[in-house]
Backbone as XML, in Angstrom:
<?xml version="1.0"?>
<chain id="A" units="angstrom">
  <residue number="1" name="UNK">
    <atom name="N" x="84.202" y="107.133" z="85.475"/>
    <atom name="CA" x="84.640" y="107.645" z="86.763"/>
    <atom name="C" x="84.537" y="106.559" z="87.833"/>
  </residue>
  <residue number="2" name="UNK">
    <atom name="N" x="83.513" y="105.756" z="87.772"/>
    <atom name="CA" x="83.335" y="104.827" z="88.725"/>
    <atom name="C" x="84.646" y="103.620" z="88.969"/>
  </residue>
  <residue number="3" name="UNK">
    <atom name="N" x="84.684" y="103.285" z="87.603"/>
    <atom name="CA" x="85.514" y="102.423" z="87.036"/>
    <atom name="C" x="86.887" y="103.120" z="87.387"/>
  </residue>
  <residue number="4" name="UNK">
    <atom name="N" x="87.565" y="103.856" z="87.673"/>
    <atom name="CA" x="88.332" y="104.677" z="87.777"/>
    <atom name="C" x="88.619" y="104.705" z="89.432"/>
  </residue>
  <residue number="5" name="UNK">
    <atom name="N" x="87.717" y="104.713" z="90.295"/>
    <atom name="CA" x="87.540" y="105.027" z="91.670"/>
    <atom name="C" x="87.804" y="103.525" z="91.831"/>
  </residue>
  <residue number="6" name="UNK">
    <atom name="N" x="87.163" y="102.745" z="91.412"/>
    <atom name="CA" x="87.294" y="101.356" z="91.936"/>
    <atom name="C" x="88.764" y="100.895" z="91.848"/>
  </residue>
  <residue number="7" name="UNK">
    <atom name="N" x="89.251" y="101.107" z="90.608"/>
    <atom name="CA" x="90.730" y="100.766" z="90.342"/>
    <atom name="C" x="91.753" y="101.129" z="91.342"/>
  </residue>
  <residue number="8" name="UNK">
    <atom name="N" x="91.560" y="102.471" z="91.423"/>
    <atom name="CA" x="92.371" y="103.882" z="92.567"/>
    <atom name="C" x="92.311" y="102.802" z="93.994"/>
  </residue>
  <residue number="9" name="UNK">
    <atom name="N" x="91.183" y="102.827" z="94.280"/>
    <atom name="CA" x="90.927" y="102.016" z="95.898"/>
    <atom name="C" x="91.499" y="100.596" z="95.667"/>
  </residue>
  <residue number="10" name="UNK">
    <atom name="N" x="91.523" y="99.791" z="94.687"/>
    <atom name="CA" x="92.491" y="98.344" z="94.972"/>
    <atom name="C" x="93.769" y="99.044" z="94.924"/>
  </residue>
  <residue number="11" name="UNK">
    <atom name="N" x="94.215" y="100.082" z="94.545"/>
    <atom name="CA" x="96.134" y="100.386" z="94.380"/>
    <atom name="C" x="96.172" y="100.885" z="95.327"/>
  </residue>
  <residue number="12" name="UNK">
    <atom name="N" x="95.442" y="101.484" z="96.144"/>
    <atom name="CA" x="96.068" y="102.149" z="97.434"/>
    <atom name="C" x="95.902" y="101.294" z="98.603"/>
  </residue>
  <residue number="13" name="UNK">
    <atom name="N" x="95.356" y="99.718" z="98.529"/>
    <atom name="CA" x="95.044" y="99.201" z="99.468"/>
    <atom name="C" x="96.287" y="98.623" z="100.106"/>
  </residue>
  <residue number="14" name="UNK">
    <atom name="N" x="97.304" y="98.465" z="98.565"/>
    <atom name="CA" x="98.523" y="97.739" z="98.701"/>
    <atom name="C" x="99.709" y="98.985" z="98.456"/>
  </residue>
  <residue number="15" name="UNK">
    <atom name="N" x="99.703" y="99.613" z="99.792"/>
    <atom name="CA" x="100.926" y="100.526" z="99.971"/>
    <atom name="C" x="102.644" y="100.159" z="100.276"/>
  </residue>
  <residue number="16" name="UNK">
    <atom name="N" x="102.773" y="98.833" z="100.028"/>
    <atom name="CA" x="103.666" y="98.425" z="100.028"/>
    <atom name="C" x="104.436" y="98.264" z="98.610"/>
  </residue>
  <residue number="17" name="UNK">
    <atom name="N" x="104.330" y="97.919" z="97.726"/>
    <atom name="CA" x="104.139" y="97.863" z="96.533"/>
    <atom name="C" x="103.845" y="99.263" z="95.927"/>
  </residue>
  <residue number="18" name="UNK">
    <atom name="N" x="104.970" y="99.314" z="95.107"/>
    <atom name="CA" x="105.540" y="100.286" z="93.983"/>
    <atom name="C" x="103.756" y="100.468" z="92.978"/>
  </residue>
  <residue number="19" name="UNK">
    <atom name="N" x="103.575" y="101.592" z="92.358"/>
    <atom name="CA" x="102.485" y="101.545" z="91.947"/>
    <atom name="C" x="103.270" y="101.935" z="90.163"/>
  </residue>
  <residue number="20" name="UNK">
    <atom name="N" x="102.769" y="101.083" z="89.072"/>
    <atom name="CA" x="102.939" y="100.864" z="87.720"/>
    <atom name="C" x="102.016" y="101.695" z="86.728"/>
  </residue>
  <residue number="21" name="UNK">
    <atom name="N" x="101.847" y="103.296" z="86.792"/>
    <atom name="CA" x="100.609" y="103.386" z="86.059"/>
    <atom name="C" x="100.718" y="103.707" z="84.460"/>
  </residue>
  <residue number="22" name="UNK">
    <atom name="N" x="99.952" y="103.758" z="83.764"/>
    <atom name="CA" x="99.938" y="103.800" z="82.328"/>
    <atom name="C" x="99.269" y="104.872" z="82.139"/>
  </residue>
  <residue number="23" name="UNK">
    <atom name="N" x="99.084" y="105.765" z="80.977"/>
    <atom name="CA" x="98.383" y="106.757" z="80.338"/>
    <atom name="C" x="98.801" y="106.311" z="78.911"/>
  </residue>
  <residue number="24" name="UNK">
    <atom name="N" x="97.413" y="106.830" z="78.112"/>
    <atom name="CA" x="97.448" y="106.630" z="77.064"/>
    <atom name="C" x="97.026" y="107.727" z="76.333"/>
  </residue>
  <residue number="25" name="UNK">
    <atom name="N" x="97.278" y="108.051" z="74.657"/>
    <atom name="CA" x="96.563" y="109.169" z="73.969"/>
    <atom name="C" x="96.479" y="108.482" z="73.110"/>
  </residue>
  <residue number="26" name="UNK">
    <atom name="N" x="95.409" y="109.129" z="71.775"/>
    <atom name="CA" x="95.661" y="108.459" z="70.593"/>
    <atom name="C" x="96.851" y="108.416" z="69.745"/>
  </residue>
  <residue number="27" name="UNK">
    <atom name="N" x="98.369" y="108.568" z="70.207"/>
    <atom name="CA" x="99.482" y="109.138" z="69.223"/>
    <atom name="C" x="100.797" y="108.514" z="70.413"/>
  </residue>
  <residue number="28" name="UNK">
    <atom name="N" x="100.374" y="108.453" z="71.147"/>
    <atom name="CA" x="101.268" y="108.080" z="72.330"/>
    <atom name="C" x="101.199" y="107.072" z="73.629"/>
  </residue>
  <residue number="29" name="UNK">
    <atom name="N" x="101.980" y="106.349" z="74.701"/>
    <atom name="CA" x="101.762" y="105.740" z="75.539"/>
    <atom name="C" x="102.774" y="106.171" z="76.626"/>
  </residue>
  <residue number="30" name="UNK">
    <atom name="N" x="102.643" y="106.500" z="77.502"/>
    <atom name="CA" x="103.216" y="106.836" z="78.737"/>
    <atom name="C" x="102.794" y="106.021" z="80.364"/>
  </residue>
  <residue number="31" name="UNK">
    <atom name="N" x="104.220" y="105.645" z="80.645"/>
    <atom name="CA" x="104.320" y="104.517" z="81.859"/>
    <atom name="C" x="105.060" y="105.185" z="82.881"/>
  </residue>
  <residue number="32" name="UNK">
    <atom name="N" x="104.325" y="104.859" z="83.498"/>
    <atom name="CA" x="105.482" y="105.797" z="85.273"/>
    <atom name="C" x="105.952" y="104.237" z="86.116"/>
  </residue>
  <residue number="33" name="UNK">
    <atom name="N" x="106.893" y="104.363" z="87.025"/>
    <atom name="CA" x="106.561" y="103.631" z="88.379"/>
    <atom name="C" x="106.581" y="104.605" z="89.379"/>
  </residue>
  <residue number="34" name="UNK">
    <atom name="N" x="105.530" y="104.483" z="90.067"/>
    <atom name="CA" x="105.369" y="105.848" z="91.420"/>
    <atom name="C" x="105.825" y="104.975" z="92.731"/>
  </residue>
  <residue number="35" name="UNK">
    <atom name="N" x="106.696" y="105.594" z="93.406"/>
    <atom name="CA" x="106.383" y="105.116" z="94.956"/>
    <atom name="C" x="105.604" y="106.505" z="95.405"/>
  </residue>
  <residue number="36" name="UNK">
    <atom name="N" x="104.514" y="106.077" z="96.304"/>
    <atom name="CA" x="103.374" y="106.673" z="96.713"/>
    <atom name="C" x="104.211" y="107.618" z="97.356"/>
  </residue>
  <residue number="37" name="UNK">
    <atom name="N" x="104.702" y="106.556" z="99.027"/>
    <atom name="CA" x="105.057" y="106.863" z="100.407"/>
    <atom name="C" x="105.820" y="108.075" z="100.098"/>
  </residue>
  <residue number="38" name="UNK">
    <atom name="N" x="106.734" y="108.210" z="99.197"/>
    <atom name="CA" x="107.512" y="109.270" z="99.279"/>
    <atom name="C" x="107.201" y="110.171" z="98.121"/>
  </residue>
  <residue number="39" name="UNK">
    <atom name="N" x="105.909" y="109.932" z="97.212"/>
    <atom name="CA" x="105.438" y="110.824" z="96.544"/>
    <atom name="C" x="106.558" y="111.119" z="95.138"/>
  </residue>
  <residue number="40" name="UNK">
    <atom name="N" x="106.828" y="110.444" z="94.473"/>
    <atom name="CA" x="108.416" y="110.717" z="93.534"/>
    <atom name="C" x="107.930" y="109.546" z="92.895"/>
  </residue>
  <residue number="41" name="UNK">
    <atom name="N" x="107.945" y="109.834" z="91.314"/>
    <atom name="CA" x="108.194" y="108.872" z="90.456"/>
    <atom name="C" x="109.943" y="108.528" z="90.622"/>
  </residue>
  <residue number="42" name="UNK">
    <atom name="N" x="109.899" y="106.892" z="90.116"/>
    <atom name="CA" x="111.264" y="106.432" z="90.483"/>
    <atom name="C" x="111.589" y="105.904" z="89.000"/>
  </residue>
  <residue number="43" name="UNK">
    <atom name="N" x="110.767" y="105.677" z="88.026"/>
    <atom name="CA" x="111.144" y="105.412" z="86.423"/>
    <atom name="C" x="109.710" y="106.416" z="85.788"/>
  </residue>
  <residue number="44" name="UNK">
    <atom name="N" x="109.958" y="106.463" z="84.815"/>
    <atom name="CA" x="109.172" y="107.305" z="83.660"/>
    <atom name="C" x="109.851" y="107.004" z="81.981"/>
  </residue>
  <residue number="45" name="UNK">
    <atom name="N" x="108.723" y="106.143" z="81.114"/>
    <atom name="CA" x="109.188" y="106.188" z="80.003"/>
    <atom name="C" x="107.660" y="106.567" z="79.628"/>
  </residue>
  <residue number="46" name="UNK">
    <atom name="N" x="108.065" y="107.189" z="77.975"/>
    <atom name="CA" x="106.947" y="107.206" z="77.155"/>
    <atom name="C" x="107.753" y="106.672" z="75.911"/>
  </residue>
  <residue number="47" name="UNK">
    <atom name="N" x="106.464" y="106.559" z="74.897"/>
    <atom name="CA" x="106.676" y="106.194" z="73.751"/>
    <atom name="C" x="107.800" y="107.521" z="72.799"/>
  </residue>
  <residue number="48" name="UNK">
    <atom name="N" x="107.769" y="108.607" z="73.450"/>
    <atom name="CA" x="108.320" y="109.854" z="73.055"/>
    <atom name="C" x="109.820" y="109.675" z="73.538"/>
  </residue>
  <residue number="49" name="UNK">
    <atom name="N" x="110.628" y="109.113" z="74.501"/>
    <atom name="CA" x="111.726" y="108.605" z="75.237"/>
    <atom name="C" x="112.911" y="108.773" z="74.100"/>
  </residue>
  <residue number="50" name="UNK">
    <atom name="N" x="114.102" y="108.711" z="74.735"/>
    <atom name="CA" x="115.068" y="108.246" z="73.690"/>
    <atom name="C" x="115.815" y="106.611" z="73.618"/>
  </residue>
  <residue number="51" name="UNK">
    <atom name="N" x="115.003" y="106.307" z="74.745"/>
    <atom name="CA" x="115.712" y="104.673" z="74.796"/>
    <atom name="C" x="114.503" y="104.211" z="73.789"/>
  </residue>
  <residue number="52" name="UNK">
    <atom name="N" x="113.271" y="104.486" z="73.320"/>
    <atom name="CA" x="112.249" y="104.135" z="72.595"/>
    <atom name="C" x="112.606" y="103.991" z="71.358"/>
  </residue>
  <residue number="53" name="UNK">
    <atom name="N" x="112.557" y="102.533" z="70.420"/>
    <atom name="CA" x="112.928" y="102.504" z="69.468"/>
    <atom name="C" x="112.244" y="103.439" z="68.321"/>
  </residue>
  <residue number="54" name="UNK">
    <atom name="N" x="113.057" y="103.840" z="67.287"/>
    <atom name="CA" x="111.962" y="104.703" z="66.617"/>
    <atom name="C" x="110.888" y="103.496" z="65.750"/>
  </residue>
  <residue number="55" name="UNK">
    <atom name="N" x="109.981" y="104.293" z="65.711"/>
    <atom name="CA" x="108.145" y="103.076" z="64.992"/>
    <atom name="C" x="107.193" y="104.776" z="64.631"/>
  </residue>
  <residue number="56" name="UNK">
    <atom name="N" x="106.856" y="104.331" z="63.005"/>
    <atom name="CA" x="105.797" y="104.982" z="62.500"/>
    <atom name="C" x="104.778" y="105.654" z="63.349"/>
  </residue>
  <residue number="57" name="UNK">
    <atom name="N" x="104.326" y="104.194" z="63.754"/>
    <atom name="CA" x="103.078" y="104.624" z="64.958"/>
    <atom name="C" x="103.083" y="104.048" z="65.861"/>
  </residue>
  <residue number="58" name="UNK">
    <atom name="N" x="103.639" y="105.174" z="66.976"/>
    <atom name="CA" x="103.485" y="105.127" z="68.178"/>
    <atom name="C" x="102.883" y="104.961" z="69.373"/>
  </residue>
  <residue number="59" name="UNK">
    <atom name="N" x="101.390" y="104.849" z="68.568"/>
    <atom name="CA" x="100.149" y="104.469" z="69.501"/>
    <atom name="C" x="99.495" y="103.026" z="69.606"/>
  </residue>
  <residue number="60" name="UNK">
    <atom name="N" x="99.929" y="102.238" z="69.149"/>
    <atom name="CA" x="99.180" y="101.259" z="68.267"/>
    <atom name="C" x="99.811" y="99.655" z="69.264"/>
  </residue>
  <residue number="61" name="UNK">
    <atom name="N" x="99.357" y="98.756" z="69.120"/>
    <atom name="CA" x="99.777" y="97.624" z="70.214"/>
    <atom name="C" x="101.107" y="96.987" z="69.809"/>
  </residue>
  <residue number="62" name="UNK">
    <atom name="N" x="101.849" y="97.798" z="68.954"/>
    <atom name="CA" x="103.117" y="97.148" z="68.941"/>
    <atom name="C" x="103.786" y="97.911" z="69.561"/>
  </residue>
  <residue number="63" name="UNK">
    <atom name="N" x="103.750" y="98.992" z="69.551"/>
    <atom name="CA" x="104.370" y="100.507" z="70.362"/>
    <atom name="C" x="104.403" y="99.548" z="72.280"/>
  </residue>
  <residue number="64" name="UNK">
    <atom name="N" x="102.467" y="99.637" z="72.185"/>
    <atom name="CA" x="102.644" y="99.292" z="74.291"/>
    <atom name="C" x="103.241" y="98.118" z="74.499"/>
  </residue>
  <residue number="65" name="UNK">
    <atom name="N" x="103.987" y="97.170" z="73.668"/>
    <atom name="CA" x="104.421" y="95.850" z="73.643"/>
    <atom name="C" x="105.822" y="96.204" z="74.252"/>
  </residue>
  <residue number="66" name="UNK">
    <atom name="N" x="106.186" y="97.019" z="73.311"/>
    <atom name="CA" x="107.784" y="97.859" z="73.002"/>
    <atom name="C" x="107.954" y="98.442" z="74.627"/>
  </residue>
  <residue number="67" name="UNK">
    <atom name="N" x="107.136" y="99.612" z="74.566"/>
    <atom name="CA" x="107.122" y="100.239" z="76.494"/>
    <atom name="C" x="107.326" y="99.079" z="77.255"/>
  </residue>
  <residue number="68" name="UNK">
    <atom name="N" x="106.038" y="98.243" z="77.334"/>
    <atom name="CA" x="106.282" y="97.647" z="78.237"/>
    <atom name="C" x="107.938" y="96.513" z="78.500"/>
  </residue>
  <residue number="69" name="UNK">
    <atom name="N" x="108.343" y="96.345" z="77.338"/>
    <atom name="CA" x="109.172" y="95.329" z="77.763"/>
    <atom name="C" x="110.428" y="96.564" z="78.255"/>
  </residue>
  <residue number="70" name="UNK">
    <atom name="N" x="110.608" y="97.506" z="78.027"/>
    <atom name="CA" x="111.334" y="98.756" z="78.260"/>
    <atom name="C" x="111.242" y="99.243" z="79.919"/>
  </residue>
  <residue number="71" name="UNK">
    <atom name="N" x="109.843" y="99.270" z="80.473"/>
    <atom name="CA" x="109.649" y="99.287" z="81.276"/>
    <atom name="C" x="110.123" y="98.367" z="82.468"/>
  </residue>
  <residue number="72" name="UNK">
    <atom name="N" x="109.955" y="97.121" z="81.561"/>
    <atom name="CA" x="110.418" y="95.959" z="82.809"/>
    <atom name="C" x="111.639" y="95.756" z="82.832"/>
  </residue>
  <residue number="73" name="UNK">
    <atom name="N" x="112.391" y="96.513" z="81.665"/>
    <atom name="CA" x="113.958" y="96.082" z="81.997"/>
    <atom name="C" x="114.622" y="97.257" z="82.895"/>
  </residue>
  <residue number="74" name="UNK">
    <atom name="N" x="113.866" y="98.405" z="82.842"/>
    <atom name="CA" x="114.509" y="99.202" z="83.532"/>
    <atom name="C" x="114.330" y="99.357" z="85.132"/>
  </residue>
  <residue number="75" name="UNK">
    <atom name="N" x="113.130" y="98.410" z="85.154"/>
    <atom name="CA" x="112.638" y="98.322" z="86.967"/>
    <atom name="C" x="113.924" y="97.165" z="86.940"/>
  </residue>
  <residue number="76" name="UNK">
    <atom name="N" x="113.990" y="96.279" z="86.237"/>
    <atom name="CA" x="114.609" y="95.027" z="86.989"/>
    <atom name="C" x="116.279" y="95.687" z="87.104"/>
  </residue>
  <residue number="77" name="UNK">
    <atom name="N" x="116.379" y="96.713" z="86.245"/>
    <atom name="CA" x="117.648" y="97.095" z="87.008"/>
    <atom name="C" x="118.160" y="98.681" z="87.876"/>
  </residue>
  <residue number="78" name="UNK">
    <atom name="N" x="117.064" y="98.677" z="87.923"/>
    <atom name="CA" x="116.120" y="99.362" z="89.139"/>
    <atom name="C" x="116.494" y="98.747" z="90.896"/>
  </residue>
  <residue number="79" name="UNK">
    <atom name="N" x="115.966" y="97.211" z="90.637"/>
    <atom name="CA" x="116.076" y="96.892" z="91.794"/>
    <atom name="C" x="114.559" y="96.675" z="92.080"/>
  </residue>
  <residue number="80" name="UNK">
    <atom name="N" x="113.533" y="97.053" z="91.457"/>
    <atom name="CA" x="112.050" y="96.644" z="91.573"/>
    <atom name="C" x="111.537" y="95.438" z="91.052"/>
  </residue>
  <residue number="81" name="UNK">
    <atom name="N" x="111.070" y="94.598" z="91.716"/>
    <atom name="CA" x="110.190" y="93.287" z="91.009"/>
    <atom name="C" x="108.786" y="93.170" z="91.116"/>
  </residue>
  <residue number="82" name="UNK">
    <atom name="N" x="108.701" y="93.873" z="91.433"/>
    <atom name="CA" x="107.106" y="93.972" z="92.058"/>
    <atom name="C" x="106.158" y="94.930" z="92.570"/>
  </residue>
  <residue number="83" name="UNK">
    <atom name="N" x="105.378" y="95.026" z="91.503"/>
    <atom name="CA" x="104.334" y="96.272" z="91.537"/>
    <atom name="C" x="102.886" y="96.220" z="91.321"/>
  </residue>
  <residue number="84" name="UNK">
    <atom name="N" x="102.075" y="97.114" z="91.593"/>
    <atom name="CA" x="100.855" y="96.961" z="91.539"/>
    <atom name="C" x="100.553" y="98.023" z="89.905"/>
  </residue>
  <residue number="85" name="UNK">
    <atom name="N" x="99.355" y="97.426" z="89.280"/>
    <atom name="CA" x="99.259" y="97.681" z="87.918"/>
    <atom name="C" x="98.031" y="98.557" z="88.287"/>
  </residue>
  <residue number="86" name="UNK">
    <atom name="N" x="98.480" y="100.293" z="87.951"/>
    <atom name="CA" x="97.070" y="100.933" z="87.542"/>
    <atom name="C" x="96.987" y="101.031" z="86.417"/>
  </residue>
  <residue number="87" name="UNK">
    <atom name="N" x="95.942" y="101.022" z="85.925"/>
    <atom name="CA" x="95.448" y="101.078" z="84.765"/>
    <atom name="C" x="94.820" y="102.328" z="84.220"/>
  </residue>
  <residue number="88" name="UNK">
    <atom name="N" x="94.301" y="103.147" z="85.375"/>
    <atom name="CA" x="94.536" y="104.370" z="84.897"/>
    <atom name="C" x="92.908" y="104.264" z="84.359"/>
  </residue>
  <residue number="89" name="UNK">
    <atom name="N" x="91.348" y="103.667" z="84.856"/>
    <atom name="CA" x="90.666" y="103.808" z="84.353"/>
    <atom name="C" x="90.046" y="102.989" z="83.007"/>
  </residue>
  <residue number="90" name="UNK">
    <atom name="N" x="91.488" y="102.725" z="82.186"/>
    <atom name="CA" x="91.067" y="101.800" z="81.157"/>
    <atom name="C" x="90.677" y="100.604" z="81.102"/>
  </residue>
  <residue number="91" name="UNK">
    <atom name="N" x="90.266" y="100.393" z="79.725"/>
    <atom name="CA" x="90.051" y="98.636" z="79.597"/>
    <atom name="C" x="91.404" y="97.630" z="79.910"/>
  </residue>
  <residue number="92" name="UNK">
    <atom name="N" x="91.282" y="96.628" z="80.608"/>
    <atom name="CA" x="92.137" y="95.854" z="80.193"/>
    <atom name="C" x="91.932" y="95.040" z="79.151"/>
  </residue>
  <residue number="93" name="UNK">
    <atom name="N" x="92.265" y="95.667" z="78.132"/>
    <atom name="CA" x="92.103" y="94.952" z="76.756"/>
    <atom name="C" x="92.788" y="96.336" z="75.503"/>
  </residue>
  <residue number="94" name="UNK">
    <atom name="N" x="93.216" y="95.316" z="74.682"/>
    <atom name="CA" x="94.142" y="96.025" z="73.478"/>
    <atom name="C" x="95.664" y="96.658" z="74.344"/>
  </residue>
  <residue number="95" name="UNK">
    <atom name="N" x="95.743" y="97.993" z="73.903"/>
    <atom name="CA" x="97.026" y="98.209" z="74.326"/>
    <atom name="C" x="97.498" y="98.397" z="75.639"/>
  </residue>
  <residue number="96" name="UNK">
    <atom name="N" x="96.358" y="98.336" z="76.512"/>
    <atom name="CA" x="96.553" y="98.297" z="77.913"/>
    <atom name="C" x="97.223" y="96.733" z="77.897"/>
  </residue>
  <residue number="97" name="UNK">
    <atom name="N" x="96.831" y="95.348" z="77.434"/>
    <atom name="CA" x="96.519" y="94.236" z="77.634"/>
    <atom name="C" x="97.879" y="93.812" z="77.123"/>
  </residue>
  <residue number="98" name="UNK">
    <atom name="N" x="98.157" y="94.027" z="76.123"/>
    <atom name="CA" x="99.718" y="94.460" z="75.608"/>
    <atom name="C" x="100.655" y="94.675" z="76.459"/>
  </residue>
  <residue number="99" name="UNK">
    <atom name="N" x="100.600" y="95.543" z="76.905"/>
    <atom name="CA" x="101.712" y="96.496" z="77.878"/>
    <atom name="C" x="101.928" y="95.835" z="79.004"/>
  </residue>
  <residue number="100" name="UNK">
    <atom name="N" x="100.756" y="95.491" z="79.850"/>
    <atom name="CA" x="101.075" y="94.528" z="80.255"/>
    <atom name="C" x="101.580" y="93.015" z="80.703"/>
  </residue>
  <residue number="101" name="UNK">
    <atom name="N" x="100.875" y="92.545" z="79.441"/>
    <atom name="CA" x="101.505" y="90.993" z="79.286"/>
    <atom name="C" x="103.495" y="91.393" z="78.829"/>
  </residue>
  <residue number="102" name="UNK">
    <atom name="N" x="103.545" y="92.029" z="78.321"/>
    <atom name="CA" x="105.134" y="92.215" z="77.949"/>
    <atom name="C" x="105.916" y="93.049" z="79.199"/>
  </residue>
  <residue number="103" name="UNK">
    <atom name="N" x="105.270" y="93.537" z="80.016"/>
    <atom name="CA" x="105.563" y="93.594" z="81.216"/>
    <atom name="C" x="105.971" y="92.524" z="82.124"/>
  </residue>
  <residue number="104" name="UNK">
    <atom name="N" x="104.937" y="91.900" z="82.148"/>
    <atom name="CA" x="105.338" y="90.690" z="83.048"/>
    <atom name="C" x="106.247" y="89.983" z="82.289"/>
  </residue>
  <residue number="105" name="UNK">
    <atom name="N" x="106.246" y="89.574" z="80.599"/>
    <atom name="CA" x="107.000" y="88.650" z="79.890"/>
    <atom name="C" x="108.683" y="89.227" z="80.328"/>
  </residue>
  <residue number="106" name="UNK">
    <atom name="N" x="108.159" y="90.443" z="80.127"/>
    <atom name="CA" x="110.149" y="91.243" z="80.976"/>
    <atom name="C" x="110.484" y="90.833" z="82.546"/>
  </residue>
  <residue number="107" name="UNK">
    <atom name="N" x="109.709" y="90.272" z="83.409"/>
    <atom name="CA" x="109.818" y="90.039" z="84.984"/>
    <atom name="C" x="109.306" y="91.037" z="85.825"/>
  </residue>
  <residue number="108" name="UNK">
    <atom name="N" x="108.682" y="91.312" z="85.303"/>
    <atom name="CA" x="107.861" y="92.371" z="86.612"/>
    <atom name="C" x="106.870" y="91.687" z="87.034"/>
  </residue>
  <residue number="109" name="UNK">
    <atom name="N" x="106.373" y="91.815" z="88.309"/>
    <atom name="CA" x="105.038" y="90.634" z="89.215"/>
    <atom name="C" x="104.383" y="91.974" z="89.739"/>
  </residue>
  <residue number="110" name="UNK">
    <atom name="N" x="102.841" y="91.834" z="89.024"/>
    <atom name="CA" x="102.019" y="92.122" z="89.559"/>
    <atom name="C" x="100.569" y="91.809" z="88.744"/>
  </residue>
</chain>
C-alpha cells in the first residue's frame, strides 16, 4: 500500500502528461492511457484485445513485450508521445520491466 501511495503521488504531480497505467493478473496484462483532466481513458489494450496476437500464454514476459510494443504504436498514432508510467504498485522488474522497455523501444517517453 505504501509503495502504491508513493507511486500515485509522483503521477499526479505531473498533470500535464497523459498517465500510462498497467494491471496485471496471473493469465493476463492490461494497459490503459488515462487523461486524468478529463477523466476518460483515450487507448485501452489487454492481452485479451483483438489487435493482440494470438500466444499460449498470455501472462508471461513475452505477452508484456507484445502489449507494450502495441501500446506504443497505437499512442504514436494517437498523437501521444509522452506519458507518465504507473505502475500500478508493482515491481519494476519482470513483466512490468518488459512492458515497459518495449514501450519506449515503440517511441513512447516517459
Amino acid at each position: 500500500m505504501r509503495r502504491r501511495f508513493i507511486i500515485k503521488n509522483k503521477v499526479r504531480r505531473n498533470k500535464a502528461a497523459l498517465r500510462l497505467c498497467i494491471s496485471r493478473s496471473l493469465r493476463n496484462l492490461y494497459a490503459q492511457i488515462i487523461d486524468d483532466s478529463k477523466q476518460r481513458t483515450v487507448i485501452g489494450v489487454s492481452t485479451l484485445s483483438k489487435e493482440f496476437p494470438p500466444m499460449k500464454n498470455r501472462g508471461n514476459r513475452a505477452a508484456a513485450e507484445a502489449l507494450g510494443a502495441i501500446v506504443a504504436q497505437k499512442a504514436i498514432a494517437a498523437g501521444i508521445k509522452k506519458v507518465v508510467f504507473d505502475r500500478n504498485g508493482y515491481l519494476y522488474h519482470g513483466k512490468v520491466k518488459a512492458f515497459a522497455d518495449a514501450a519506449r523501444k515503440g517511441g513512447l517517453e516517459f
